[in-house]
C-alpha positions in Angstrom: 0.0 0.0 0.0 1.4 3.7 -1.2 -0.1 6.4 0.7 0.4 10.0 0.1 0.0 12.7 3.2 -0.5 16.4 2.4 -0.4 19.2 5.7 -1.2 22.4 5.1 -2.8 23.3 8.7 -0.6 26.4 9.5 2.6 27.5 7.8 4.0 24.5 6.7 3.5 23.3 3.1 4.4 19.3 3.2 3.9 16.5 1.3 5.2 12.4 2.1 4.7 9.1 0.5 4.8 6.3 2.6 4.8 2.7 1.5 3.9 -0.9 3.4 5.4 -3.7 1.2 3.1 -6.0 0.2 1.8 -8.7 2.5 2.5 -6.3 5.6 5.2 -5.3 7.3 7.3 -1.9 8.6 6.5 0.6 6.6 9.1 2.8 4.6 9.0 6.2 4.4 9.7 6.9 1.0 9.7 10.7 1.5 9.1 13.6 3.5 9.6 17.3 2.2 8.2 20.7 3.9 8.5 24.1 2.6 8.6 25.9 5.5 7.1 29.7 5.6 8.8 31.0 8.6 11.1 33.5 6.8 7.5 35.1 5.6 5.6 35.3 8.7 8.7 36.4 10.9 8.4 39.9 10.4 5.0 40.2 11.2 5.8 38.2 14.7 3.6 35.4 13.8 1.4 33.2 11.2 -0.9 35.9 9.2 -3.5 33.0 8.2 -4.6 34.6 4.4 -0.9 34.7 3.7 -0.2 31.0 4.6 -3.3 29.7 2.9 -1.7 32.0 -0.2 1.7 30.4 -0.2 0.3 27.0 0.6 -1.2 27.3 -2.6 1.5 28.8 -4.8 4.4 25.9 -3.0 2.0 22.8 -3.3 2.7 21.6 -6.7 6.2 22.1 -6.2 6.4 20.4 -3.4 4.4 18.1 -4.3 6.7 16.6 -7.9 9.6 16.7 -5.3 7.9 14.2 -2.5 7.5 12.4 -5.9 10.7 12.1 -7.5 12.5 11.2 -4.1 10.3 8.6 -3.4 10.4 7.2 -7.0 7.0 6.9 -7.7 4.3 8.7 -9.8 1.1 9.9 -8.9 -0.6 6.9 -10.5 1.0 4.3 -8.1 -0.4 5.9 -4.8 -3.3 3.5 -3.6 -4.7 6.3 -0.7 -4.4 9.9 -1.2 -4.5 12.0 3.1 -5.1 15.2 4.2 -5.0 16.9 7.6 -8.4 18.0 8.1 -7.9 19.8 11.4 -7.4 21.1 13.9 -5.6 24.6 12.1 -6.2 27.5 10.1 -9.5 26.8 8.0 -8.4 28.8 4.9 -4.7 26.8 4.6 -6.2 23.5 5.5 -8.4 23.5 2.4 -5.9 23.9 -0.2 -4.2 20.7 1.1 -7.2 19.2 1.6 -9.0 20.1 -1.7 -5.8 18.8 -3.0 -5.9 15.3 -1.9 -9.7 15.0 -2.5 -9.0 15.8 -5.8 -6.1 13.7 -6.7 -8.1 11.2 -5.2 -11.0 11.7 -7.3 -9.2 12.0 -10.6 -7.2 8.7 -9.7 -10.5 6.7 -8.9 -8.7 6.0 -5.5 -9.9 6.0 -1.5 -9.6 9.4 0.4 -8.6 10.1 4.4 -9.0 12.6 6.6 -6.6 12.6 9.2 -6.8 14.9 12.3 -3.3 16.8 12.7 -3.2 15.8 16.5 -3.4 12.4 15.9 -0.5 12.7 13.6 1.3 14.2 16.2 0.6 11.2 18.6 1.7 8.6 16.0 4.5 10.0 14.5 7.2 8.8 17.0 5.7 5.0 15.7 6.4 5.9 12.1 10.0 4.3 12.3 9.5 1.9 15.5 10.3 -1.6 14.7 7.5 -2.4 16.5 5.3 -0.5 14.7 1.7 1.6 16.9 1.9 -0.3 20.3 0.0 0.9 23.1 1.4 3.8 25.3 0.7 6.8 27.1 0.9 9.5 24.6 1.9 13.3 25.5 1.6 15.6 22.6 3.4 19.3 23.6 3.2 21.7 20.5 2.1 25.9 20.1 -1.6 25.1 20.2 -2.1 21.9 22.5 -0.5 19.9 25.6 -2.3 16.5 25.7 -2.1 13.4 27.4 -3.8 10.1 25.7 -3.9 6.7 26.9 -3.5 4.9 23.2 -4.6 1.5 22.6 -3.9 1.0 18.9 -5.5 3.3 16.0 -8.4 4.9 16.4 -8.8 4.1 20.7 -7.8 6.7 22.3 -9.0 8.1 25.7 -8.4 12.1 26.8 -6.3 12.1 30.0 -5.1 15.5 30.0 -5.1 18.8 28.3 -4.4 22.4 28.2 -7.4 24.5 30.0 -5.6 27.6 28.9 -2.0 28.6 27.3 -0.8 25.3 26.1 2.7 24.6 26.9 4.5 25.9 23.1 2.0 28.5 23.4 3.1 29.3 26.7 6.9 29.8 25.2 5.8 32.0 22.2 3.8 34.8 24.3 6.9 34.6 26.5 9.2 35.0 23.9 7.4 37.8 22.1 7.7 39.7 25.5 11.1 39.6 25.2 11.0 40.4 22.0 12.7 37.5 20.6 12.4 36.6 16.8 9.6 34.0 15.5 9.0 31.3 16.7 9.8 31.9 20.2 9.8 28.5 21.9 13.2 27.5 19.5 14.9 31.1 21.2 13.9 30.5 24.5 15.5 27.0 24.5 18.6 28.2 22.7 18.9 31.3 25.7 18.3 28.5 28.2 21.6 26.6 27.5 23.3 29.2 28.6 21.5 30.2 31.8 20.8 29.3 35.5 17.2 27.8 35.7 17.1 28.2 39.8 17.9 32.0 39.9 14.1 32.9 39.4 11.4 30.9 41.5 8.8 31.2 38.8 5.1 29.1 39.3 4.6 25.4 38.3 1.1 25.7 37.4 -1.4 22.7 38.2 1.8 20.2 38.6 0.0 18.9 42.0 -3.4 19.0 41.8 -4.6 15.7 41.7 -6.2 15.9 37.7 -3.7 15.8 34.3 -4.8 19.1 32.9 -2.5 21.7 32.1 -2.0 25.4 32.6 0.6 28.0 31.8 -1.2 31.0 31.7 -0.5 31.5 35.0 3.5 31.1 34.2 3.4 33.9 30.9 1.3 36.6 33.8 4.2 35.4 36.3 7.1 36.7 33.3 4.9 39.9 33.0 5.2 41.0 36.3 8.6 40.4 37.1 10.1 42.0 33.6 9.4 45.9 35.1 12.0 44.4 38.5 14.4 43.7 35.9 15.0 46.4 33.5 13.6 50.1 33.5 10.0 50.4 32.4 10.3 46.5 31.7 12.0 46.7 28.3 13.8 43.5 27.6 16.4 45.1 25.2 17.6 46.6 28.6 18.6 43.2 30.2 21.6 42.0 30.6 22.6 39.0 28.3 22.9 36.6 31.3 20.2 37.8 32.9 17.8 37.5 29.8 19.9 33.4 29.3 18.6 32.6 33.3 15.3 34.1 32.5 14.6 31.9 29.3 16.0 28.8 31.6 13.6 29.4 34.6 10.6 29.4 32.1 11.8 26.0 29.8 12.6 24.6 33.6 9.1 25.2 34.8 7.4 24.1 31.4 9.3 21.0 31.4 8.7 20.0 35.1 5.1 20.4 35.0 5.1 18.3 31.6 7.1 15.7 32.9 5.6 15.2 36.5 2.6 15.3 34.8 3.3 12.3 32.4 5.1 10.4 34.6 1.9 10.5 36.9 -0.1 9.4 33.9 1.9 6.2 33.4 1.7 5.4 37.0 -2.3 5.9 36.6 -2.7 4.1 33.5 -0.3 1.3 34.1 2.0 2.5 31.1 5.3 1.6 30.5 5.7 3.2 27.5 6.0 7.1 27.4 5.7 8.6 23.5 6.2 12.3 23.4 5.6 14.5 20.2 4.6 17.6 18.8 6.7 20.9 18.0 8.1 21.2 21.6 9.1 17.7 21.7 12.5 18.8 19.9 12.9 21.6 22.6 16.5 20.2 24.4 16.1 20.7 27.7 12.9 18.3 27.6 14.2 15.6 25.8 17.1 15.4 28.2 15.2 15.7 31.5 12.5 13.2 29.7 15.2 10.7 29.0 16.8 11.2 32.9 13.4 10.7 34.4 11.8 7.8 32.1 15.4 6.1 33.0 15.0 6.6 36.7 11.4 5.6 36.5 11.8 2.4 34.2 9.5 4.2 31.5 10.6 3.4 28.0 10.6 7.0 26.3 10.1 7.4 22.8 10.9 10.0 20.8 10.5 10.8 17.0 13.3 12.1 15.2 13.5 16.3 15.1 12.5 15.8 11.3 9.2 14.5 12.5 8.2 16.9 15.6 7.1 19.6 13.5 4.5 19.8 11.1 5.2 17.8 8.3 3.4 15.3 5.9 4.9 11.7 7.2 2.4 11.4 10.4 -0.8 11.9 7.9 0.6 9.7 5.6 1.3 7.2 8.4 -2.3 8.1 10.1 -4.2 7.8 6.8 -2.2 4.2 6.1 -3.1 3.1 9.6 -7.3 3.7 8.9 -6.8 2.5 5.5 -5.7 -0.6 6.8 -8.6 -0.7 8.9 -11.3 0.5 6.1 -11.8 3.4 7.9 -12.1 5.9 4.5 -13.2 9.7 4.0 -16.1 10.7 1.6 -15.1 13.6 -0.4 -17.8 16.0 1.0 -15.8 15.7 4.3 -15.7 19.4 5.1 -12.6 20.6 7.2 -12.6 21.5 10.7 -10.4 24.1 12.5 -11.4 22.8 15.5 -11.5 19.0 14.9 -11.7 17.2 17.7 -9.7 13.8 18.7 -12.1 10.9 18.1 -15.1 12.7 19.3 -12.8 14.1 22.6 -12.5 17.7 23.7 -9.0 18.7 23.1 -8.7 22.4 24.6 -11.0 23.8 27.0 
């Protein structure tokens, strides 16, 4: 089976071919390429929605041929055309979308809809020998902080989730106070390698209440208030370089305690022995290092996809679609998409 994954939710334009050889099998990925828009939207400070769905458009065809040529294979060999169909930005997750449906329509072949988060939750299983085992799944990225108890594809139950600022959230509006280029969550982690987490006591929101949601609104208000004690009038061009490098370090050190405290604790409730971690600020440094001390100490195997696959990209729909293929689980082509799509019929943000 060759299936072919398209994401276009936000301001990545990415297209993959994955393939299962025949009679089953790990999957290969045959190819994986994202035309990123970040250069564009980083002088306005953030994603401008009508100017992704704009260059979405104009870098799709492109990018599409290349997903093609380094795979090897044409557009009439793919067996299921996939599409994120939310959550995102409704005007750039149609021209992916719209896409798919019609290559699949013109080809005569099946069509899925694949729901970005779940993407994010299976990606680290895209190149695990073992293939989708169950786990406890955290997905940590700029719009949602989940935590799923995954039985195999399509059996999921909601554990956990942001009730406010999720966590990658939580390091952009931080950033931008500090006036640090977009995206802000890479800057703050880059600052933090270079500072002393434990010079400001900042809040660890939630971490001990007895539920699995998350908060970090509470955090980003905490960073407002004590930016005026630090420079004049609060501007952070007036901090000193080490001071602004222990600042970014108390922030990823709180984000990444309450995270991990909270996973851990999800395991021990579940029964999990398996921790899978994904989304955008599952390449942040400082998390995957603390992760892999405290799954070690705890006798939690961790995984973790590659940094390739943390970020939006096309492999995890293509590897979502394949997995409901397999299971017959196909789209009809008047499946509208959803900007707030929800996780197998479960609430993902408050």
């Amino acid at each position: 089976m060759l299936v072919l994954g398209i994401e276009s939710s936000c301001d990545e334009t990415a297209v993959a071919l994955i393939e299962e050889p025949p009679g089953g099998g790990q999957p290969q990925l045959l190819s994986s390429i994202i035309s990123t828009q970040i250069p564009l939207h980083r002088m306005y400070g953030g994603v401008i929605p009508e100017l992704a769905s704009r260059n979405h458009s104009a870098n799709l065809p492109a990018v599409l041929q290349e997903a093609l040529d380094k795979a090897g294979r044409s557009i009439h060999q793919v067996d299921v055309f996939a599409s994120t169909a939310g959550p995102g930005l409704v005007a750039a997750l149609l021209v992916g979308n719209t896409a798919a449906k019609a290559l699949a329509l013109t080809a005569g072949k099946p069509f899925v809809a694949v729901n970005h988060l779940e993407g994010h939750m299976l990606s680290p299983f895209i190149t695990h020998s073992q293939g989708l085992i169950p786990h406890l799944s955290m997905v940590v990225s700029g719009g949602h902080s989940l935590l799923v108890d995954v039985q195999g594809p399509g059996k999921y139950t909601l554990l956990g989730r942001s009730v406010d600022d999720a966590a990658g959230e939580a390091f952009d509006k931080v950033a931008k106070m500090l006036d640090l280029p977009y995206p802000g969550g890479p800057e703050i982690d880059k600052l933090a390698e270079q500072g002393n987490p434990e010079r400001f006591s900042l809040p660890r929101p939630m971490m001990h209440e007895a539920h699995l949601n998350f908060s970090f609104s509470g955090l980003k208000t905490a960073v407002l208030y004590l930016l005026p004690k630090l420079s004049p009038g609060g501007n952070p061009h007036d901090l000193p370089k080490q001071t602004l490098c222990d600042l970014c370090a108390g922030v990823r050190a709180a984000i990444v305690d309450v995270l991990i405290h909270k996973a851990l604790r999800a395991c021990k409730q579940t029964g999990h022995r398996i921790l899978a971690v994904s989304g955008g600020v599952s390449c942040n440094q400082g998390l995957r290092r603390q992760l892999e001390k405290s799954c070690k100490q705890a006798r939690i195997q961790l995984i973790l996809p590659p940094n390739s696959l943390t970020t939006d990209n096309a492999a995890m729909i293509a590897f979502a679609g394949m997995l409901r293929a397999k299971a017959g689980d196909f789209s009809s082509l008047d499946t509208p998409v959803d900007p707030n799509l929800r996780l197998s019929g479960m609430q993902t943000r408050a």
